[in-house]
C-alpha positions as CSV (number, residue, x, y, z in Angstrom):
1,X,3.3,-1.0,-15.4
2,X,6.1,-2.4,-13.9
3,X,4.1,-5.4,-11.7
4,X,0.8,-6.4,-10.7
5,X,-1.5,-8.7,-8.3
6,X,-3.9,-11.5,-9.6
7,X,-5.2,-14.5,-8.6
8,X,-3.0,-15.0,-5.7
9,X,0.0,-14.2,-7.8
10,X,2.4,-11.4,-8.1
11,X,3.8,-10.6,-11.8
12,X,7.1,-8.6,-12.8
13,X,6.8,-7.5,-16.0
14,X,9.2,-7.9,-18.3
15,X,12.4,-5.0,-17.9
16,X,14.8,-4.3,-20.3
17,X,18.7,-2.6,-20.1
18,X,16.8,0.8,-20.2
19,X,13.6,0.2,-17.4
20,X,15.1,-1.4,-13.6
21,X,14.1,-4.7,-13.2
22,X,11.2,-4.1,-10.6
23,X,11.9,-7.6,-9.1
24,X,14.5,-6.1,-6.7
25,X,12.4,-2.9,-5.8
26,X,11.4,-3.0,-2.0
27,X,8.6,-0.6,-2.5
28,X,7.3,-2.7,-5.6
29,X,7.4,-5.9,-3.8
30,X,5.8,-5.2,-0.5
31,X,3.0,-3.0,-2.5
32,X,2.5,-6.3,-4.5
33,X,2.5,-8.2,-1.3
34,X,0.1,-5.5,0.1
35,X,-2.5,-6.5,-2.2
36,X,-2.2,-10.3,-1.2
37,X,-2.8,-9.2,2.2
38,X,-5.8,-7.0,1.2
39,X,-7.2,-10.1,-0.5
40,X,-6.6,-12.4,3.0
41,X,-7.8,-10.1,5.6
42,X,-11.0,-8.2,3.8
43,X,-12.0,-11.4,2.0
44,X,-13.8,-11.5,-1.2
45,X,-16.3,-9.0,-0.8
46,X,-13.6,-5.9,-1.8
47,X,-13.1,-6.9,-5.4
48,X,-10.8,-5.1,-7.4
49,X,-13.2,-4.0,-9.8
50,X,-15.0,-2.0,-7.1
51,X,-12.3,-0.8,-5.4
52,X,-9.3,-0.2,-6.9
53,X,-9.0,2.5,-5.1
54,X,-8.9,1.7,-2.0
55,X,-7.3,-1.2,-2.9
56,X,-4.1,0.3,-4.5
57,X,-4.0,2.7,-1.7
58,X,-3.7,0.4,1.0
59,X,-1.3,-1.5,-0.4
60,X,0.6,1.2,-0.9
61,X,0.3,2.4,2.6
62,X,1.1,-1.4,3.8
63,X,4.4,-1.4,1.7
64,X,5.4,1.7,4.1
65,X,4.7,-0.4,7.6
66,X,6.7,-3.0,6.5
67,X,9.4,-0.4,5.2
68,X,9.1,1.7,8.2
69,X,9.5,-2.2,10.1
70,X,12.3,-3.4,8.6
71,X,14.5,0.3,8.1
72,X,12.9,2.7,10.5
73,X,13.2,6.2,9.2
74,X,15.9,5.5,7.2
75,X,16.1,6.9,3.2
76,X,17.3,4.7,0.5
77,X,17.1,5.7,-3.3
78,X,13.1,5.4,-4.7
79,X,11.3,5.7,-0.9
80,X,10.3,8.9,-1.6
81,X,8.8,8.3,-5.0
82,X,6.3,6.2,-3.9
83,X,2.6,7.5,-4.7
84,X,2.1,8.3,-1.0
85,X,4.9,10.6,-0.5
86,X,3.3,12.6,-3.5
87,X,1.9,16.1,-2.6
88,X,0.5,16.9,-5.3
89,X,-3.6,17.6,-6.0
90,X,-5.1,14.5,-6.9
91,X,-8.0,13.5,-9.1
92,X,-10.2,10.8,-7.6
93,X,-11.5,10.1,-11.2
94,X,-8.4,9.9,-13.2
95,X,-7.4,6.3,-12.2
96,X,-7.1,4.0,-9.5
97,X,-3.4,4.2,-8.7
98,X,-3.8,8.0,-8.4
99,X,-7.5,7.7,-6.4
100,X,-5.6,5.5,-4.1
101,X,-3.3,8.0,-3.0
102,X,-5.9,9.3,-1.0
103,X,-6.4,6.4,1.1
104,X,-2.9,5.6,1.6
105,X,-1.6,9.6,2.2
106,X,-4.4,9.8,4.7
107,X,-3.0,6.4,6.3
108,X,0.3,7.1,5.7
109,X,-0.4,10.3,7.9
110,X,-1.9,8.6,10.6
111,X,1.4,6.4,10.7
112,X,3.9,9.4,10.7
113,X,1.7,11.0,13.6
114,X,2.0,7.8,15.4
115,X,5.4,7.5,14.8
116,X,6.0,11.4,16.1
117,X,4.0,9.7,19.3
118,X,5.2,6.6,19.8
119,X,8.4,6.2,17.6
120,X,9.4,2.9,16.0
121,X,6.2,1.4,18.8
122,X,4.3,3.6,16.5
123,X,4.4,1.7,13.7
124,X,3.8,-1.4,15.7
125,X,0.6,0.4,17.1
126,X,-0.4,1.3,13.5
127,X,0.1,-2.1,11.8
128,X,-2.0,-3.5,14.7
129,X,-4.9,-1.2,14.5
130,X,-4.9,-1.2,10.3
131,X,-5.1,-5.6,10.7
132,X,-8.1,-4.9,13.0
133,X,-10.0,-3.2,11.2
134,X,-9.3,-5.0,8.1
135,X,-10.4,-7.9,9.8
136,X,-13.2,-6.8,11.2
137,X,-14.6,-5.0,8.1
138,X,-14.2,-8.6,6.0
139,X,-16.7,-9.6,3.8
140,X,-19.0,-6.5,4.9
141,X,-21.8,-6.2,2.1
142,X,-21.6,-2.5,2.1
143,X,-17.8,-2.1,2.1
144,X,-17.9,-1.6,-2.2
């Protein structure tokens, strides 16, 4: 509950003395991004109401490329609380911020095995390949 995505608009919600103010979060802001550029590549054929999902997920594993971009490798306080670092059994039922960790640990995967690869070209390689196929799969009837 600390921001959200709609209508081509990302929203901080209000913060007070006792919650951060979620404006200044990297991991909030690029996730918020990430669903902007969910909504521009994969066109409106993946609504939100069909696939939150997948949806959060990406966005989530997005924020991480353009973390692992712009600080390769390197920790800073919150990285590691992000929904894709968790390890924990998930329930794809419960919600869609907790479904959507299995789309973005699986990606997120795929981005540390690159990077083990590849290094820093890794996550080059991986941005590239995740815009690809985001573009190609746009507006596909089947993709809810």
């Amino acid at each position: 509950d600390n921001a959200f995505y709609v209508n081509n608009s990302i929203n901080f919600t209000t913060y007070s003395s006792n919650k951060p103010n979620f404006a200044r979060d990297n991991t909030t802001i690029w996730h918020e991004l990430g669903h902007g550029i969910v909504d521009r590549l994969m066109g409106p054929a993946l609504s939100m109401a069909k696939s939150a999902g997948f949806n959060e997920g990406i966005s989530d594993f997005l924020a991480e490329v353009i973390l692992q971009a712009t600080s390769f490798q390197r920790d800073f306080p919150g990285r590691t609380g992000q929904r894709i670092y968790n390890n924990k059994p998930f329930n794809l039922f419960n919600d869609m911020h907790t479904a959507g960790e299995a789309f973005g640990s699986v990606m997120k995967d795929i981005l540390d095995r690159a990077i083990v690869e590849w290094g820093e070209e890794g996550v080059v390689k991986t941005a590239d390949l995740t815009r690809e196929a985001m573009r190609f799969g746009r507006n596909h009837p089947a993709l809810d």
